[in-house]
C-alpha positions as CSV (number, residue, x, y, z in Angstrom):
1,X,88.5,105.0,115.8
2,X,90.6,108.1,114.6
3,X,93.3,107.3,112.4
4,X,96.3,109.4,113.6
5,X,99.9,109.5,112.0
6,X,100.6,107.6,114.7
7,X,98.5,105.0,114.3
8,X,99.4,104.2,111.0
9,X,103.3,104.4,112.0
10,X,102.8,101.9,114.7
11,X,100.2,99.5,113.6
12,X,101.2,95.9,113.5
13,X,100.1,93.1,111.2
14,X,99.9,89.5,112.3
15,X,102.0,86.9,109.7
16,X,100.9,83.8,108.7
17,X,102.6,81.8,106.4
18,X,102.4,82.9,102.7
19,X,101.0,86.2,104.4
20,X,102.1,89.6,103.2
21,X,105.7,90.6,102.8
22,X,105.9,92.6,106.4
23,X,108.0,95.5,104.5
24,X,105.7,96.0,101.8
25,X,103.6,96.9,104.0
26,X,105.6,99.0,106.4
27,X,106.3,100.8,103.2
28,X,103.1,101.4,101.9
29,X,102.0,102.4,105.3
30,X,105.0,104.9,105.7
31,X,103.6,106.1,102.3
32,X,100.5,106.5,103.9
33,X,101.6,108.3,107.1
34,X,103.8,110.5,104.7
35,X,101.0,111.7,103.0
36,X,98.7,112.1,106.4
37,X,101.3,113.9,107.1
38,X,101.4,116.4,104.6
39,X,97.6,116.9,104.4
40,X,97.5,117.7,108.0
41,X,100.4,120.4,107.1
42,X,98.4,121.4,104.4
43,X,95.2,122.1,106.5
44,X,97.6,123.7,109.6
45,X,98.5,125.8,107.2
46,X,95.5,126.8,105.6
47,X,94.1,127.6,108.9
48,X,96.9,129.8,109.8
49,X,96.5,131.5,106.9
50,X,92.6,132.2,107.1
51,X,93.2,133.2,110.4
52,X,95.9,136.2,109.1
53,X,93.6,136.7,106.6
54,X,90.7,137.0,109.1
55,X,92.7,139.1,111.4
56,X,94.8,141.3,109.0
57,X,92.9,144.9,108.1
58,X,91.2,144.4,104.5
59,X,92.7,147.2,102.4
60,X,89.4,147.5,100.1
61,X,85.5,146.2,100.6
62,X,86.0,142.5,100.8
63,X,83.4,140.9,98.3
64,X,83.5,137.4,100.1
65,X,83.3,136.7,103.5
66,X,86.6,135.4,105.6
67,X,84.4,132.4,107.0
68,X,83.4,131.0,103.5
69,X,86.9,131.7,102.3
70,X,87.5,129.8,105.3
71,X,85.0,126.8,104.8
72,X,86.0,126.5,101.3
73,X,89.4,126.0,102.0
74,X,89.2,123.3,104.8
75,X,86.1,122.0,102.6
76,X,88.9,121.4,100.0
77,X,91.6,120.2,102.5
78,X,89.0,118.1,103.4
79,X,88.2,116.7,99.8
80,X,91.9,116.2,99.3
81,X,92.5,114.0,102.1
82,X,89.2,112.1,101.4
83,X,90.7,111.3,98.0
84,X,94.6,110.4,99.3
85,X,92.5,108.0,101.9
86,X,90.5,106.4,98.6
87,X,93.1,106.0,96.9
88,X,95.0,104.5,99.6
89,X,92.4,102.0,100.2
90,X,91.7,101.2,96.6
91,X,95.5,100.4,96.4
92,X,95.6,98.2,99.5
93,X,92.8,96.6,97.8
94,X,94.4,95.9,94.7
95,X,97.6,94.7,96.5
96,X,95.7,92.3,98.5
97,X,93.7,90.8,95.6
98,X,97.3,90.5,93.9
99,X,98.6,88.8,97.0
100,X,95.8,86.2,97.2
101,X,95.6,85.3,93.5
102,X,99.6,84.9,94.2
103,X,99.4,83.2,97.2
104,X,96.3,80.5,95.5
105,X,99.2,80.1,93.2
106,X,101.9,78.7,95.0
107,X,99.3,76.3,97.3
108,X,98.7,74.7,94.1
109,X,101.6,74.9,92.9
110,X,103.0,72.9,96.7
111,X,99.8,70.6,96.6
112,X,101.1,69.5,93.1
113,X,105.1,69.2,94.2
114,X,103.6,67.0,97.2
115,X,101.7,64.8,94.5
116,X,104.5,64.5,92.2
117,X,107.0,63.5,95.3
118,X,104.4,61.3,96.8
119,X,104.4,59.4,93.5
120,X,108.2,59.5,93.1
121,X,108.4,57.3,96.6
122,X,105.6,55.1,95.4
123,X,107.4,54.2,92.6
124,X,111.0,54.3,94.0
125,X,109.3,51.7,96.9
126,X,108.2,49.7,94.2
127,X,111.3,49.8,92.1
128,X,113.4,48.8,95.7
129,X,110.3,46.0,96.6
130,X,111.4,44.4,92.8
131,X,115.3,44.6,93.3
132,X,115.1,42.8,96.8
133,X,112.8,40.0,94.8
134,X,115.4,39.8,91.9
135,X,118.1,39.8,94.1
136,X,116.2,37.5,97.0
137,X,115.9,35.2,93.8
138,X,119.0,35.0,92.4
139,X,120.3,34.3,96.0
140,X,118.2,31.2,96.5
141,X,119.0,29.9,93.1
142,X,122.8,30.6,93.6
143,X,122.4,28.7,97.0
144,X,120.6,25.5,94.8
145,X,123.7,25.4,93.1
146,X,126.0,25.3,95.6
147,X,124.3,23.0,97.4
148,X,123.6,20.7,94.3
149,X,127.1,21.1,93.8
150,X,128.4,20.1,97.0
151,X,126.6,16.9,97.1
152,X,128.4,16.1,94.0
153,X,132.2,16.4,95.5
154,X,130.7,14.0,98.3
């Protein structure tokens, strides 16, 4: 598949939770459309201007030809946008190996706050279980001594 300007401009990611941040990469591929862009300039313009050089009269013996001035200018153009698309690449790379590392993060991070919580209302239960006991107690021993005391006044 050709990558066009305006495939890049209109691709569409799916999210998933923890996924990338959706404008990063609208940026980054705005950056990279940009810069498509621009190369594509470039090379229009390159050609234009082999082409005027290729048509224009040459005032004195030309030592090289038009065609390999030519070549070696879209062989260029084409070098330069073979790098910009490395690079690219090599960034989105490095930003996705920062985004998992990142994203491994804060899963542990969660799975640790679900531990720590989990253990809070373990011991909050237990804490609750023993004040319903003490206080179960107390009621039952509170009740012995009304009753005890009540027989007495009979």
């Amino acid at each position: 598949m050709a990558i066009t300007i305006q495939t890049i401009e209109t691709k569409e990611f799916k999210t998933k939770a923890h996924g990338y941040d959706p404008e990063e990469v609208d940026m980054f591929l705005d950056e990279i459309a940009d810069e498509f862009e621009d190369m594509q300039r470039e090379i229009q313009t390159l050609r234009n201007a082999a082409r005027q050089q290729v048509s224009a009269p040459a005032p004195a013996p030309v030592i090289i030809e038009p065609t390999e001035t030519v070549q070696k200018l879209l062989a260029n153009a084409q070098r330069v946008s073979d790098e910009t698309i490395a690079d690219a690449r090599k960034q989105a790379e490095m930003t996705l190996a920062e985004a998992r590392v990142k994203a491994e993060g804060l899963v542990a991070e969660a799975k640790m706050e679900a531990t720590r919580l989990h253990d809070s209302l373990d011991s909050l239960r237990s804490a609750a279980n023993d004040y319903r006991t003490r206080f179960k107690n107390l009621v039952d021993d509170q009740m012995h001594v009304l009753n005890a005391e009540t027989e007495l006044f009979k």
